[in-house]
C-alpha angles and dihedrals in degrees: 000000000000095000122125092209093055118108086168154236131015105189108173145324125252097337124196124242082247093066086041096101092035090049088055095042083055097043094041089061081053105046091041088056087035123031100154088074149065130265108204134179129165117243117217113257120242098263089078085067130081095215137022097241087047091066093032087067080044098070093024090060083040095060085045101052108029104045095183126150099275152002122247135170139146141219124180108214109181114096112166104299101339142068128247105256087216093055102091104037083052091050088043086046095050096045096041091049083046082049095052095045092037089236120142118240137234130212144184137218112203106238096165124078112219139143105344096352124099142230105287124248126186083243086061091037094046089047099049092036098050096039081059093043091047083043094065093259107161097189126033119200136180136223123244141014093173130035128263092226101247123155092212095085 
């Protein structure tokens, strides 16, 4: 923790309702030994819900019940050509429940092709990385710096 290179905490990825009270109790422990630094973990994107509102409980139990630092989450929404329809109202969903809470909120822009998601351009970056920005979002983050090891790209 007294490193000067350390930012933080990752936690978990895209963690289920069902992990929420383990991952605090976890965070808590770290927050409680290191204050000075971040606790982080990455929220599912919509498009692991059936519903809106579904997810929309999904973040809102998660700001409940993890009151780390911080929200983040992210949602790829190039696809080919087109957008994902589920992308805005994700992005409207995460910043209203930080605004609620008066958390910053963290998003990603998808830099790495993989599976159904193409080669980035800095159209398809700017896009993804302003809307957070016009969304409220207070870090930006990419994935990925390494590859996932698909043979697809």
């Amino acid at each position: 923790m007294n490193h000067p290179g350390l930012g933080g905490y990752f936690l978990v990825d895209e963690p289920g309702i069902p992990s929420f009270k383990g991952l605090w109790d976890w965070a808590k422990r770290i927050i409680d030994t290191d204050p000075t630094h971040t606790c982080y973990l990455n929220l599912l994107p919509t498009y692991g819900f059936k519903s809106l509102d579904e997810y929309r409980n999904y973040v809102h139990r998660f700001v409940e019940d993890v009151p780390i630092q911080l929200i983040s989450y992210d949602h790829y929404p190039v696809i080919g050509d087109n957008l994902r329809g589920d992308w805005y109202p994700n992005l409207e969903i995460v910043a209203e429940e930080a605004k609620r809470v008066n958390r910053p909120f963290w998003a990603f822009a998808l830099a790495t092709a993989h599976g159904p998601y193409p080669v980035a351009t800095v159209a398809s970056l700017k896009l993804q990385m302003y809307s957070n920005l016009a969304y409220g979002a207070q870090g930006l983050q990419y994935f990925t710096y390494w590859n996932p090891g698909t043979e697809t790209w």
